[in-house]
C-alpha positions in Angstrom: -3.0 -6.5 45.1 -2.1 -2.9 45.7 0.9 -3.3 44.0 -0.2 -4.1 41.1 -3.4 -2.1 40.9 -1.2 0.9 40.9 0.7 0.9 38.2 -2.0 -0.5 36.0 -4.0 2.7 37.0 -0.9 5.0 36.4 -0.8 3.5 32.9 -4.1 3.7 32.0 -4.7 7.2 32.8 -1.2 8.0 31.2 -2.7 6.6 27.8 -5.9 8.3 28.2 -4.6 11.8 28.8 -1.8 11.1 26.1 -4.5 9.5 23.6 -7.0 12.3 23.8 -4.4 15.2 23.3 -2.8 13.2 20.1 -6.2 12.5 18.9 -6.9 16.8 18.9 -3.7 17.2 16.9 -4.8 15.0 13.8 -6.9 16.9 11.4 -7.9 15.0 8.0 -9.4 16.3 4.7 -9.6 15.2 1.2 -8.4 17.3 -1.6 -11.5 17.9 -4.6 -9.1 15.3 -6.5 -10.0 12.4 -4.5 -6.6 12.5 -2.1 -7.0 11.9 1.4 -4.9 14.1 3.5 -3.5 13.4 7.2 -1.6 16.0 9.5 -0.3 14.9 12.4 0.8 18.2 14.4 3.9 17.4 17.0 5.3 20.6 17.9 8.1 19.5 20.1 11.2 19.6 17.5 11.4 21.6 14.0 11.2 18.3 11.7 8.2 16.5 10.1 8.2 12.8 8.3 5.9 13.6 5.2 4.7 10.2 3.1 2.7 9.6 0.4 1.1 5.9 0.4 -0.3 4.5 -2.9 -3.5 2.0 -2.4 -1.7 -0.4 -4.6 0.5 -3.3 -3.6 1.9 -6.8 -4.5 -1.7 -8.3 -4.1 -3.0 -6.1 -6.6 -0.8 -7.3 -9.4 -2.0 -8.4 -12.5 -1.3 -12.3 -13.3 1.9 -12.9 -14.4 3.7 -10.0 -13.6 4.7 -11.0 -9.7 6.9 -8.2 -8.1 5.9 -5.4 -10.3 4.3 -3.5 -7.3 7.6 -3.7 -5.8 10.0 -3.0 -9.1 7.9 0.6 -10.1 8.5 1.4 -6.4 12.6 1.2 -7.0 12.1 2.9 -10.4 10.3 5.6 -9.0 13.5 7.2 -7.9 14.6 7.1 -11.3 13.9 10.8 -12.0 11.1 12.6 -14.0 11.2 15.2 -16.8 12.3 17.8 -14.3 14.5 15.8 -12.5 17.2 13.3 -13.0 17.4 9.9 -11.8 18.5 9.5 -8.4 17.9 13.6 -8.0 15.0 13.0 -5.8 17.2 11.2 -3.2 20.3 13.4 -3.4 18.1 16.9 -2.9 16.5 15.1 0.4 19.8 14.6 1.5 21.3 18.1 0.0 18.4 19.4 2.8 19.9 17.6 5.5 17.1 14.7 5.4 16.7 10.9 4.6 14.6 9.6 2.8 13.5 5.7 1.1 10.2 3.7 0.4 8.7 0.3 1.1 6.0 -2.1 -1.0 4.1 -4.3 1.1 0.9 -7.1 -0.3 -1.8 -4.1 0.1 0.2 -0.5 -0.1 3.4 1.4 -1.6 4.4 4.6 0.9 7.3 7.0 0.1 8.9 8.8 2.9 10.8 11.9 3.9 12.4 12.8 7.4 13.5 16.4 7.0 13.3 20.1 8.4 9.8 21.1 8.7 10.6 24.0 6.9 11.4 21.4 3.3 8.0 20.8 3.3 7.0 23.0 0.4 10.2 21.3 -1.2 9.0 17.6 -0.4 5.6 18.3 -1.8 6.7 20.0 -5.0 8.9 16.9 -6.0 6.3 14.0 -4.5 3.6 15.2 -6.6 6.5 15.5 -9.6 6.6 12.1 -9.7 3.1 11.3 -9.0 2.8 12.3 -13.0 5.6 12.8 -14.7 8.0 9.4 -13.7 10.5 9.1 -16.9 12.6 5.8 -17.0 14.6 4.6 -19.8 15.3 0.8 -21.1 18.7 0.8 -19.4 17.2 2.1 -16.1 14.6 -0.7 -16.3 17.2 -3.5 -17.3 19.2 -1.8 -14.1 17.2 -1.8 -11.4 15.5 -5.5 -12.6 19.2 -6.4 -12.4 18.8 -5.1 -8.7 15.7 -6.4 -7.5 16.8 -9.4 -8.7 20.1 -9.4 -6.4 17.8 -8.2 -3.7 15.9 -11.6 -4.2 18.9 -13.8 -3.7 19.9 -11.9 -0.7 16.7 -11.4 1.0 14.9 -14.7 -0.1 17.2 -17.3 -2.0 20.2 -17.0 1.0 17.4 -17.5 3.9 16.2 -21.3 3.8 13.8 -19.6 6.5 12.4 -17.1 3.6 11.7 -19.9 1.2 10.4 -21.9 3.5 7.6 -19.0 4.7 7.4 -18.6 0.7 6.3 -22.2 0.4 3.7 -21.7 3.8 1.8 -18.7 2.2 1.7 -20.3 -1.2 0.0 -23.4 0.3 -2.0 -21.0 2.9 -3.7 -18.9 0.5 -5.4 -21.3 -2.5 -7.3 -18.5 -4.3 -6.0 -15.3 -2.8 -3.3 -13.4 -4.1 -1.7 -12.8 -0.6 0.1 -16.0 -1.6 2.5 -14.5 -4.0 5.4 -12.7 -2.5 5.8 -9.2 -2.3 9.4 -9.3 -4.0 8.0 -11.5 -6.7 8.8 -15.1 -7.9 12.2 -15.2 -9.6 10.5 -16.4 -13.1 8.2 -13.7 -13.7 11.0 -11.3 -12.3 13.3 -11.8 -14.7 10.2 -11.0 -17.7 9.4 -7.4 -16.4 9.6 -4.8 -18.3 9.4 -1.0 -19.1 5.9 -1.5 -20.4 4.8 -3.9 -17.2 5.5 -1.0 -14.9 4.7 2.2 -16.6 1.5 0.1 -17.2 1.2 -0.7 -13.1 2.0 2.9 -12.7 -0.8 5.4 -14.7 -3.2 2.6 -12.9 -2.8 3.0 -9.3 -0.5 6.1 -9.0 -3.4 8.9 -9.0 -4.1 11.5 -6.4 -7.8 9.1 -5.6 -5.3 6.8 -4.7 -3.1 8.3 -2.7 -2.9 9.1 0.5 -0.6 12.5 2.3 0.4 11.9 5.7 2.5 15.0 7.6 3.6 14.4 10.8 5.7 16.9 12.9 6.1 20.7 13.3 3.3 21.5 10.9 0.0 23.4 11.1 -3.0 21.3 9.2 -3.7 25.2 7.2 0.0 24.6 6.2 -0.4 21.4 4.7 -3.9 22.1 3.3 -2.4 25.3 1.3 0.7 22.9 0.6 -1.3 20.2 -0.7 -3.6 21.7 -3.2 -1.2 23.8 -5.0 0.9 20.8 -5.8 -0.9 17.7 -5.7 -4.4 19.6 -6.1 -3.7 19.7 -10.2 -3.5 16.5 -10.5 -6.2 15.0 -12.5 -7.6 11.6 -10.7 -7.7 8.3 -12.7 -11.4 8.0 -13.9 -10.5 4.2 -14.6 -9.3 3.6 -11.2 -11.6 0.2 -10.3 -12.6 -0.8 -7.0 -10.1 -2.8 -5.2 -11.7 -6.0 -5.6 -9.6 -9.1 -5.3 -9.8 -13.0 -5.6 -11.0 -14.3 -1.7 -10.7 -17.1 -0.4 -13.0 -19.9 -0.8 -14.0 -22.6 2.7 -10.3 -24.2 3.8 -11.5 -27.6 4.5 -8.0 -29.3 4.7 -5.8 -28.9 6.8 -2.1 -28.8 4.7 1.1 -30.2 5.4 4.8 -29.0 4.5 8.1 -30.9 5.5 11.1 -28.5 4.5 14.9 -29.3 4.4 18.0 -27.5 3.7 21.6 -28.4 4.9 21.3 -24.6 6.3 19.6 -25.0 8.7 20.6 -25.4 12.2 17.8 -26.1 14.7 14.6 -28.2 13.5 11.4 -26.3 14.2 7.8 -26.3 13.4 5.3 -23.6 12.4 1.9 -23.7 12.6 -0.3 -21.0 10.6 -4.3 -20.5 10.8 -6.0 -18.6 8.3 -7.6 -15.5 10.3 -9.9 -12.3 10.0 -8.1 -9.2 9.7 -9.2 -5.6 11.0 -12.5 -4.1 9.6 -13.5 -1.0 9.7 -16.3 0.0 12.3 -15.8 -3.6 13.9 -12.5 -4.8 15.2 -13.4 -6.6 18.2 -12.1 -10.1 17.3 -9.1 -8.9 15.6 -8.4 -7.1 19.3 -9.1 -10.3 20.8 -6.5 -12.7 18.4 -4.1 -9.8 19.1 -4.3 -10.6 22.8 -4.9 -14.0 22.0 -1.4 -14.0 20.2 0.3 -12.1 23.4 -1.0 -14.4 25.9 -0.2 -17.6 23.8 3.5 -16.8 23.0 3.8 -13.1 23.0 6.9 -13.1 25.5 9.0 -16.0 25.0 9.9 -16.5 28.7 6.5 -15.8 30.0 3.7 -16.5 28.1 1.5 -19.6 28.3 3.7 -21.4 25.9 6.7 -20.5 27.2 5.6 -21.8 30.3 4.2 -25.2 29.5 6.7 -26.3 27.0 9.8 -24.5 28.2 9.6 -24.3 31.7 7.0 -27.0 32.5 8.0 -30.2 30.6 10.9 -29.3 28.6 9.6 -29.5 25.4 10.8 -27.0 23.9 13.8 -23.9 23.5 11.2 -21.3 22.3 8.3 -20.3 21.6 6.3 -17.6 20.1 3.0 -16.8 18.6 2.0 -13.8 16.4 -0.7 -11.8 15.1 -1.5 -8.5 12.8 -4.7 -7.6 11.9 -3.3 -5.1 9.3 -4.1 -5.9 6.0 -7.2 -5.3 3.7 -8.2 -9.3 3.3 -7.8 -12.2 5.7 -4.7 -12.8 7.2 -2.9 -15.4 9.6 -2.1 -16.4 13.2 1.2 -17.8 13.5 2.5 -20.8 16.1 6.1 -21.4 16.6 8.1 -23.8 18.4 11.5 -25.1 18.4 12.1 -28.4 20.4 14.7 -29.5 22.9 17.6 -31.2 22.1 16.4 -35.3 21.3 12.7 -34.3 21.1 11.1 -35.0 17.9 9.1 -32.5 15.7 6.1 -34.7 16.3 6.1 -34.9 19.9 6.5 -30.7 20.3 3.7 -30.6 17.7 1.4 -33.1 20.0 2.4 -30.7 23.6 1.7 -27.6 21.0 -1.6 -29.0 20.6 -2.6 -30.1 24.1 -1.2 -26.8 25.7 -3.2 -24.5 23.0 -6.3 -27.1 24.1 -5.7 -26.7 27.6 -5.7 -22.9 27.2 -9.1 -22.8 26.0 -10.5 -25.1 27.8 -9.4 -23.1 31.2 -9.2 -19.6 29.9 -6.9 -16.7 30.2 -5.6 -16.2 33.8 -7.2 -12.9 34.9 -4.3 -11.6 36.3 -1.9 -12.9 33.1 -4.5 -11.2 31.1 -4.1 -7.2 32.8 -0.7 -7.8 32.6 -0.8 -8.2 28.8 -3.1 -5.3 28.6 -1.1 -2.9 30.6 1.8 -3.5 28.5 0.1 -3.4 25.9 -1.0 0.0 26.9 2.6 1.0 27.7 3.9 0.3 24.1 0.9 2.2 22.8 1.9 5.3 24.9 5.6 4.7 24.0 4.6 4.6 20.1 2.5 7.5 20.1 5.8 9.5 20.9 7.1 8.8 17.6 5.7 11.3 14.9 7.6 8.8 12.6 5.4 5.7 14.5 2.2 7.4 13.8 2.3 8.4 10.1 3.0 4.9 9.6 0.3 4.2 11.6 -2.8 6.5 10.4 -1.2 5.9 6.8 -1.2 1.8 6.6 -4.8 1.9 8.3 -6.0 4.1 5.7 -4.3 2.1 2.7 -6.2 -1.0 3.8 -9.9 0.4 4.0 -9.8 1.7 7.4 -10.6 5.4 8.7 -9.0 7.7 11.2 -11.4 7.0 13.5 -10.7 3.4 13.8 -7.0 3.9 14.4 -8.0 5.9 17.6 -10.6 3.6 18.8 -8.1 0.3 18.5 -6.7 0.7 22.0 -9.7 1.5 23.7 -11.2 -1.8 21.7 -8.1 -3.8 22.7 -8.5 -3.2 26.2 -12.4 -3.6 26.7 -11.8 -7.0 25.2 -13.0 -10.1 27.7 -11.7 -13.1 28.5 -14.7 -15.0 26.4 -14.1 -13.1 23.7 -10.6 -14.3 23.6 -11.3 -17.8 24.0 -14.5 -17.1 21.3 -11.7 -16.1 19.3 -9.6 -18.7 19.9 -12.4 -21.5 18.6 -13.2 -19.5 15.6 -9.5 -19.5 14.0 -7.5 -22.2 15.4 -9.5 -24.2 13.2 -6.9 -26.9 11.7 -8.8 -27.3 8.8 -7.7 -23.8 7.5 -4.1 -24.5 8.7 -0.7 -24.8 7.1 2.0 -26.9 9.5 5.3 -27.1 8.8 8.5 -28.9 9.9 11.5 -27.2 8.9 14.9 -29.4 9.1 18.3 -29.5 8.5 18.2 -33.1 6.2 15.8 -35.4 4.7 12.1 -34.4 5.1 10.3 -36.0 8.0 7.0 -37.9 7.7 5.4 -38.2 11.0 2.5 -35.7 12.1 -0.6 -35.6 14.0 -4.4 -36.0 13.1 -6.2 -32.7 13.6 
């Protein structure tokens, strides 16, 4: 017992001393435009990652126009009355940096990696295109051209990415989180210049933005920085509150069968509609996150893995997943792929009786610090990245949640009990609110189980 005490100690008072130094070095204001402001200070190398993250994303796209969050975020390095297209990019790399962007169902974020002393430079051309984003017809037809390539690659080539297309469409019956974030190749093809200059003097205001510098920077720096370039900008009087279509009671439980000649290995998922992190109270979002690790987290170790790998044979792998990151409900995931001559059916049936037979006996204590102390490792391991944490503070505060609740997740996370876990577990493994799939290589299969 000694031997495993230790190192569970060690780590534990390695992520408090490391969490209550990196919690001294972020300072937060808002500028008197509305913009929220985060500084990260890491003083160990002369570079920063500066980002700006709109509080806009696919979910918040009108009807009709799916993909458009995603499309202004490509044309946003088209250029600007002071800058040509594809200027932006080539000065960040002129200044020795990289830099790119990413659209997700609740946010937009733009990114630099550069010199901390490009800062002023980063700033100046950021709040440039906050305003004063020029595109032209031919851009537009262009980069709709390229979005539209990026859907046959990303989605139409992967028989897994239609099929998960297909699972949050029948997931989500009101909620927008059902529509992808790269669109649905109908409404794709119809955008147009108007559709995203329209998306854009919405959403892309300085009171709904947030900055987030992380690196070699002092937070007087940034404040100075800040308010002569973005601090101009006018906010959006119009900007509404971010109010979306919920989700009404699930009361069936829904059934896909999926085939295409593509793929290799049969394999079923299972996904539960789930409660995502709040602000101020994010103890059952800790606990499915635990939940998640213990059930299939490792792939040779976790309870899963063990019953239906190890145990009986079942099944090649198996995994389960969580993220309470995102501004409306989300899902827990189930995956299992079966042994060679076992049917879909029967690995759904031991899926069933090993996640029963989990809650009925409970986490093993001991399984259950061993998830926490790595999960306490990984934390410690992420807060060395200044990259990893503007990510971090800047997705928690695009989805409605504060500085202060990214620094108290951890300590959440690992006050968590076992009966709040299984509590948990009761709650959202609910099969009435679940999507289950079987994913083959030929003709549909009919068989299933009664939930």
């Amino acid at each position: 017992m000694r031997a495993i005490l230790k190192p569970m100690g060690l780590t534990l008072v390695l992520y408090a001393t490391t969490a209550s130094a990196q919690a001294e070095d972020v300072t937060t204001f808002t500028l008197d435009n509305g913009m929220d402001v985060v500084v990260i200070e890491d003083h160990r190398s002369q570079a920063l990652t500066n980002m700006v993250w709109y509080r806009t994303g696919a979910a918040d796209e009108p009807a009709g126009k799916s993909g458009i969050a995603h499309f202004l975020e490509h044309l946003m390095f088209k250029g600007t009355d002071k800058m040509a297209a594809g200027e932006f990019s080539a000065t960040v790399a002129a200044n020795g940096g990289t830099d790119n962007a990413f659209t997700s169902k609740d946010y937009t974020a733009y990114y630099q990696q550069v010199a901390a002393d490009r800062l002023d430079l980063m700033l100046k051309m950021e709040a440039d295109r906050m305003v004063n984003l020029q595109m032209t017809e031919q851009d537009v037809a262009t980069e709709r051209d390229v979005i539209l390539e990026e859907r046959n690659m990303r989605i139409e080539n992967s028989p897994q990415a239609l099929f998960s297309e297909q699972a949050d469409a029948a997931q989500y019956l009101n909620h927008p989180y059902g529509i992808p974030v790269i669109g649905w190749r109908h409404e794709m093809e119809q955008l147009n210049q108007q559709d995203a200059l329209t998306f854009y003097h919405q959403y892309y205001a300085p009171n709904n933005a947030i900055l987030v510098v992380a690196g070699d920077v002092e937070p007087d720096q940034v404040r100075e920085l800040a308010n002569q370039y973005f601090g101009p900008i006018a906010p959006n009087p119009d900007l509404k509150p971010r109010v979306r279509p919920q989700e009404p009671p699930q009361l069936a439980e829904r059934r896909l069968n999926f085939s295409d000649p593509r793929i290799s290995q049969p394999y079923l998922v299972r996904s539960y509609l789930a409660p995502e992190r709040n602000s101020g109270d994010q103890r059952q979002a800790a606990a499915l996150t635990l939940l998640a690790s213990l059930l299939g987290g490792d792939s040779t170790t976790s309870y899963l893995a063990t019953k239906l790998q190890f145990d009986t044979q079942t099944a090649v792998y198996t995994s389960a997943s969580y993220s309470g990151m995102s501004l409306d409900k989300t899902e827990f995931n189930l995956i299992v792929v079966p042994a060679q001559g076992v049917e879909l059916a029967d690995a759904e049936k031991a899926m069933d009786q090993a996640v029963a037979d989990f809650i009925a006996a409970g986490p093993d204590p001991e399984d259950l610090e061993r998830i926490k102390t790595q999960f306490r490792a990984s934390e410690i391991y992420a807060m060395d990245s200044t990259n990893s944490r503007a990510n971090r503070y800047g997705a928690a505060l695009a989805i409605g949640l504060t500085v202060q609740d990214v620094q108290d997740w951890v300590p959440t996370v690992l006050d968590i009990s076992a009966d709040e876990i299984i509590a948990a577990a009761k709650t959202v493994l609910d099969r009435r609110a679940s999507v289950t799939g079987f994913v083959t290589p030929s003709e549909p299969v009919t068989t299933g189980t009664e939930g």
